[in-house]
Structures are given as C-alpha cells and as structure tokens.
GUGUVO-378465 format. One line per 4 residues: number of its first residue (from 1); for each residue x negated, y, z negated of C-alpha. Coordinates in steps of 0.5 Angstrom, whole numbers. Each point is the difference from the previous one (the first is absolute). Example, Ala and Ser with C-alpha at 12.3 -4.5 7.8 and 13.67 -1.06 7.14 Angstrom:
1) -25/-9/-16; -2/7/2
***
This chain:
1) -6/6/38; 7/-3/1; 5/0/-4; 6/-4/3
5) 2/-7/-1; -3/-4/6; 5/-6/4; 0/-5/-6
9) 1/4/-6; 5/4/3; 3/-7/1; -1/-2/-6
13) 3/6/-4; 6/-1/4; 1/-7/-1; -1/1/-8
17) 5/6/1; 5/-5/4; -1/-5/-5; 1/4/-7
21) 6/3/3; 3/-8/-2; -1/1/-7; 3/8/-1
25) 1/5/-7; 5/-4/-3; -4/-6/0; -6/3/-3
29) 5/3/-5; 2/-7/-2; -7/-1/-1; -1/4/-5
33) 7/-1/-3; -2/-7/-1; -7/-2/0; 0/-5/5
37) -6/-1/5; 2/2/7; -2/-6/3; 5/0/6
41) -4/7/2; -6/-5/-1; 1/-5/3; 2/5/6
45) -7/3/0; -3/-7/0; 4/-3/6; -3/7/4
49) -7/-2/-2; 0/6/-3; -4/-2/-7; -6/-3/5
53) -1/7/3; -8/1/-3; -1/-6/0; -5/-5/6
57) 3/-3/5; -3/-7/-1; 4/-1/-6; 7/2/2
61) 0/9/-1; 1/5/6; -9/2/-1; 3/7/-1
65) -3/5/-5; 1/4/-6; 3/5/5; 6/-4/3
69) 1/-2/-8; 1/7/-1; 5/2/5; 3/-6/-2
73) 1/1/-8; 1/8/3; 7/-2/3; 2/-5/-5
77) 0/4/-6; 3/7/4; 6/-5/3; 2/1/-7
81) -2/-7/-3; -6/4/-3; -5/-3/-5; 6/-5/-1
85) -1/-3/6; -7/2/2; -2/-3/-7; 3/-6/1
89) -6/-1/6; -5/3/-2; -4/-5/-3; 0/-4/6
93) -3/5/4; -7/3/-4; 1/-5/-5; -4/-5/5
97) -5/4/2; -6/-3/-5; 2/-7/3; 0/3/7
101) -8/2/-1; -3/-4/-5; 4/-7/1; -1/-6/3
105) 2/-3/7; 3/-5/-5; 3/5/-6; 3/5/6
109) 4/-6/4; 2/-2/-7; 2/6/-2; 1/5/4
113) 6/-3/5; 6/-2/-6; -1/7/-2; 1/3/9
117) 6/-5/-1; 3/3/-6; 0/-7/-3; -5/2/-6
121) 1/5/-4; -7/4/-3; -1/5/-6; -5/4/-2
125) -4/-2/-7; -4/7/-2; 2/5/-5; -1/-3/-6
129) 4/5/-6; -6/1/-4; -4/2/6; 4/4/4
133) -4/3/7; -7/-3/-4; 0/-6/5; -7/-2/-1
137) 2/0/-8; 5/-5/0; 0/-6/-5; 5/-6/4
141) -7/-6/0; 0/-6/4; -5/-4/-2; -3/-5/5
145) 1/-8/-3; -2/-5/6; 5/1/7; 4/5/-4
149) 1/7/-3; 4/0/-7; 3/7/0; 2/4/-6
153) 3/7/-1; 5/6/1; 2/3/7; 5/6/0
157) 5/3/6; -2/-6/4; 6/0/4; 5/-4/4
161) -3/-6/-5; 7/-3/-2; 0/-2/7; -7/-1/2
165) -3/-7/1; -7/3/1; -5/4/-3; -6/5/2
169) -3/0/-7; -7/4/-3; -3/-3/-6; -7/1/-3
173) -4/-6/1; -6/3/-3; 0/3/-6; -1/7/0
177) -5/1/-5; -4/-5/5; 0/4/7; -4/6/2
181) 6/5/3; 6/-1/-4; 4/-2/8; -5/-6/-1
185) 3/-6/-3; 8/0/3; 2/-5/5; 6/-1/5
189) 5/-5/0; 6/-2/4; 4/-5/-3; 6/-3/-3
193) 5/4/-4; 1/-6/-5; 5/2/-5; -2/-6/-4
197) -6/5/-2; 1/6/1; 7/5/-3; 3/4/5
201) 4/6/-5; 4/5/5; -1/8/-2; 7/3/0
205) -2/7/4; 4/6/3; -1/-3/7; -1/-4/5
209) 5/-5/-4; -1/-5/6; -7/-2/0; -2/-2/-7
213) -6/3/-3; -2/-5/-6; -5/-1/-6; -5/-7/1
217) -2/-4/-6; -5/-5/2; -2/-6/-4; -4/-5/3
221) 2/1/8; -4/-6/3; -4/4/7; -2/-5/5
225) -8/2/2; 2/-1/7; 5/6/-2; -6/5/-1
229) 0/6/4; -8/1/4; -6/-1/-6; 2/0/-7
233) -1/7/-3; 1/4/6; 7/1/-1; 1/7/-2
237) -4/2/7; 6/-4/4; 5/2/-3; -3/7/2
241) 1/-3/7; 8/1/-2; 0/6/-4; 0/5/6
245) 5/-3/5; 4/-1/-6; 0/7/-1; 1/2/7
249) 6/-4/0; 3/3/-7; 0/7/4; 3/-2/6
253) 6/-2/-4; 0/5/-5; 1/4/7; 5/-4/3
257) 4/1/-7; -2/7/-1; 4/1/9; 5/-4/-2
261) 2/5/-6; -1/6/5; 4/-3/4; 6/-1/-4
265) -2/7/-4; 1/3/8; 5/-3/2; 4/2/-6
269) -2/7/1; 3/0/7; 7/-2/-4; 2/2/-6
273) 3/7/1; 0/5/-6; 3/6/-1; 3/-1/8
277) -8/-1/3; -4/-7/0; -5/0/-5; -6/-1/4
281) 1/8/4; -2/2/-7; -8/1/0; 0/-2/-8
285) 2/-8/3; -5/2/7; -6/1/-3; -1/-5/-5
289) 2/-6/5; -4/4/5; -6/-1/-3; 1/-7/-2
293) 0/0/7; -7/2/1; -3/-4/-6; 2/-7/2
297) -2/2/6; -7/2/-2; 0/-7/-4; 2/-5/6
301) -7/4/3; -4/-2/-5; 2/-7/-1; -1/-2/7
305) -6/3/0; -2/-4/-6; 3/-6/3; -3/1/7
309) -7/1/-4; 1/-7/-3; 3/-3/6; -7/3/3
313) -5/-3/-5; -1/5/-3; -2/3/-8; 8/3/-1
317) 0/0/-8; 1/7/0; 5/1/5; 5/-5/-2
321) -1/2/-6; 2/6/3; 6/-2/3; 3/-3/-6
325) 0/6/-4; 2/5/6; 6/-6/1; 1/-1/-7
329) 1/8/-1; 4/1/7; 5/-6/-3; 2/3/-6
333) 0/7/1; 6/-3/7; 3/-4/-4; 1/5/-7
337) 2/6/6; 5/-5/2; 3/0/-6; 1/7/-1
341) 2/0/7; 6/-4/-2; 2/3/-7; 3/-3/-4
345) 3/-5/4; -9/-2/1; 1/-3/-6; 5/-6/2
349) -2/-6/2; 5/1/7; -5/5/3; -6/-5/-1
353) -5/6/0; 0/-1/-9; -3/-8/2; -5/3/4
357) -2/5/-5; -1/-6/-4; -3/-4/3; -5/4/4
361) -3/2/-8; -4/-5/1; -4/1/6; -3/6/-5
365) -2/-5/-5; -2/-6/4; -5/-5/1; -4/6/-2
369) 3/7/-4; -2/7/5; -5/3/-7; -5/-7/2
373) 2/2/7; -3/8/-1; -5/-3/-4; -2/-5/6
377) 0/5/5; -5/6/-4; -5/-6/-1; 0/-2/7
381) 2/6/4; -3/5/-3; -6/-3/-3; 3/2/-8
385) -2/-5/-6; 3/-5/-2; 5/0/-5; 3/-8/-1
***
C-alpha cells in the first residue's frame, strides 16, 4: 500500500494551491456578502485545464482520474475558498460522467469540450420536492413526440442553474405503473436549459450565497432525441455511474473546509494570549483541535481508497459512501471547534471560520443525508435488510 501523492498529482495540488492564492478570504467573503458568482475564479481554473481533469484526452481532458479530481477539489476548498469555490466547479467535474460512458462518439465531441473550456456551464436535474432521495419515484415526464421530448415537471436544489446553459436531466419516459422495477422507465438527457420552458426560482439559504441553488418549474421543455443519453429507460443506472465520484468528491472538500478551519483555529491558539499565556498551551483548546486532527486524517484515507477503487474499476458504493460520511463529519466537527477556538470573535465574519462553519453543513445533507448513508452501508456491508 502507498499512500503518497505521486509526480503528477503532487504538481497538480501545488498548481491549484499557487492558483487559488489569486483569489484569497477577502474575495471569498465578498462573495458571500454579495451573491455574485466567482466567475474570475472559474475562469482561472478553466484557463489551467483544471475543469477537464477526469475527462478523456480525445475530447480535450487531461484523461486523469476521480483521484487527481479529489486532490484537486481538496486543495480548492482547504485554500479558504470552501464549498463557494469548490461548488462553483464541481458539476463540471462528475457531472459528465454519464455522457463520458454511455454517450456517443458524436454527443462527448458535443458535449464534452465547451464544458473543459469553461464556455458552457451545466446543472444537475434530480431532486424533485415531492421525492426527495427516492430518485426512481420522481414525477418530471418526457413524453417522446417524433424527434423530441416534450418535458414537464419540478426540479429542487439544482444549482448554478441561474447561469447554466445546460442541463443533465432525469425524466420518466415510462410510466412507473409500466416497468417491472421501479428504476425502470427513467431516462437521461443532456440538453439545453431553455428558460422559454423551464422557471429557475432561487432558494435563499444561510450559505454558500455565491452559487445558487434554485427551484426548476418545467413546462413543455422541448428535448432533442439526439440528446437522450444511451437507451431510453436506463437512466437511472446511468446516473448511478456519477453518484459515487460525485460523493467521493464532496468528502474531499468537506475535507479541505474542515483543514482550513483547523488551520485558522490553530493558528489563532498560537496567538491570542489570555491570562498572560497563548490560549493554545492550554490542553481544553489542544485536544479538541488534536482530535480534529486525527479525524480529518482518518477521512482523507477512506476517500482516497474509495477514489483509487473507482479509478480502478472496481465496486466502490460502500466505500464512498463511507468516505462522505467520515468527511462530512470530520468537516463540521473542525469547523465547529474552530469557532469555539475563536470565542466570541468565532462568530465575526473577520475570522472567516463562521462562513466555513456555514458552509460545510451542507456536506452532512447533500446529495444524500448521513441516515440514508447508514442505512446504505447496514444493507450492503453488513448484510442487514433493507429499510428504504
């Protein structure tokens, strides 16, 4: 077993850490003061060739893996950008994953290259607000009528879709009542975000201000055929192709949020003096930071050994599961110590660890909530019943 970061990745961390030094707290704080979308920042990451990182070499991606992806997404949000930075890529990264396995030589050159580019801009149509985690229960339909798809429903937390030009959408082509397994009858679709047909409603939430999470009414969405993704009714399996390095990916930037907060929290400790001493001589302020530590480390384990599985070709559901779990964990519990570090001044904005704190909730509630991860792993690792 090794467990150090070879040549490239080693020079692929260091360029992303020279890279987001550009773009430091002050700009992330006005990010989320304000809203606005860090497009500078993207714009940069795109103009390394960082957003084509996993994707194949013939259609203008470095042909790397979930691995180098990780390390990359690691090194953005532990910069202090967080999930406001890492958000902002992110989709571009799994998102294409589906079309990467089961597209057309035709749709990847399609598709494929404005994303690497950076000159398209996608978002993900899953959740639906009536259906929650219960993906193959979803009511959006595309009913097929000549060469296209007339599309219909509600979409919930797709994010950056007040920018996003396109779409990677799962509908029921079939009626449910129809299919033999509930996962039968739903298709994938990459296609325009046409705003003639579809309503992009922003939900206003406590973080992450930058990139937008919205509500998606769909109303007779015109889908080219040529856009469906593989064979019709299969898109739920092909979407399944995305799930687990879209969750290896979350845990390494829950990771780099939770060694940023750690850092800040430390460095404060070594500074702030109190009763004629540092706080951080004090074991009460120690320990707490110190088993941070340990956690955050034990995570970054699991979530390389869940990306080098994948990387691999091999089964790796439980894994990365696993590793966004310990991630998501080991991330809130450093950034809440980091607060209480601080004191009272953890909770000013001028110490950034309160955006951190905000932002890495969202690591323990999405794409998938830590209960339904349990509940994953009793089943499959553990061989208990199934209880979803």
């Amino acid at each position: 077993m090794d467990f150090t970061l070879n040549e490239t990745q080693l020079a692929i961390r260091d360029q992303v850490e020279r890279l987001c030094r550009d773009f430091d707290l002050a700009y992330w704080a006005a990010r989320d003061d304000d809203g606005t979308f860090p497009d500078a920042f993207v714009a940069a990451i795109a103009k390394a060739g960082l957003l084509g990182i996993a994707m194949p070499v013939e259609v203008g991606g470095s042909g790397l893996g979930v691995t180098e992806a990780a390390i990359l997404m690691e090194a953005v949000a532990r910069s202090g950008a967080g999930l406001s930075g890492a958000s902002a890529i992110h989709i571009n990264l799994f998102g294409p994953m589906p079309i990467v396995v089961f597209g057309t030589p035709e749709q990847k050159a399609r598709f494929l290259p404005p994303l690497i580019a950076g000159e398209e801009r996608c978002c993900f149509g899953v959740t639906e607000p009536n259906t929650g985690l219960d993906t193959t229960r979803l009511k959006t339909r595309a009913v097929r009528e000549g060469d296209h798809y007339i599309v219909s429903g509600q979409k919930i937390w797709t994010s950056t879709a007040q920018t996003a030009r396109k779409i990677l959408l799962i509908a029921r082509t079939k009626p449910i009542e129809q299919c033999a397994q509930p996962a039968d009858g739903l298709s994938l679709f990459y296609t325009d975000l046409d705003t003639r047909y579809v309503e992009v409603r922003e939900i206003p939430k406590m973080g992450r201000k930058a990139v937008d999470s919205n509500m998606l009414f769909i109303d007779g969405l015109k889908i080219p055929a040529r856009d469906l993704i593989g064979e019709e009714g299969k898109g739920f399996r092909y979407l399944l192709h995305g799930l687990n390095p879209e969750r290896i990916l979350i845990a390494s930037e829950a990771i780099g949020v939770g060694r940023a907060a750690l850092a800040m929290a430390s460095e404060y400790a070594r500074t702030r003096i109190v009763f004629d001493r540092p706080i951080g001589q004090n074991q009460a302020i120690q320990h707490p930071l110190a088993q941070r530590y340990a956690e955050l480390e034990a995570a970054s384990l699991m979530t390389f050994k869940a990306a080098s599985l994948y990387d691999a070709g091999e089964p790796c559901g439980i894994e990365a599961n696993a590793a966004k779990y310990l991630a998501a964990e080991a991330g809130y519990h450093a950034c809440e110590t980091a607060v209480m570090t601080h004191g009272g001044m953890g909770y000013a904005k001028e110490f950034h660890v309160e955006r951190l704190f905000r932002e890495v909730l969202i690591a323990r509630i999405a794409p998938v909530s830590r209960e339904l991860i349990l509940s994953f792993i009793a089943e499959r690792a553990l061989g208990m019943p199934k209880s979803y």
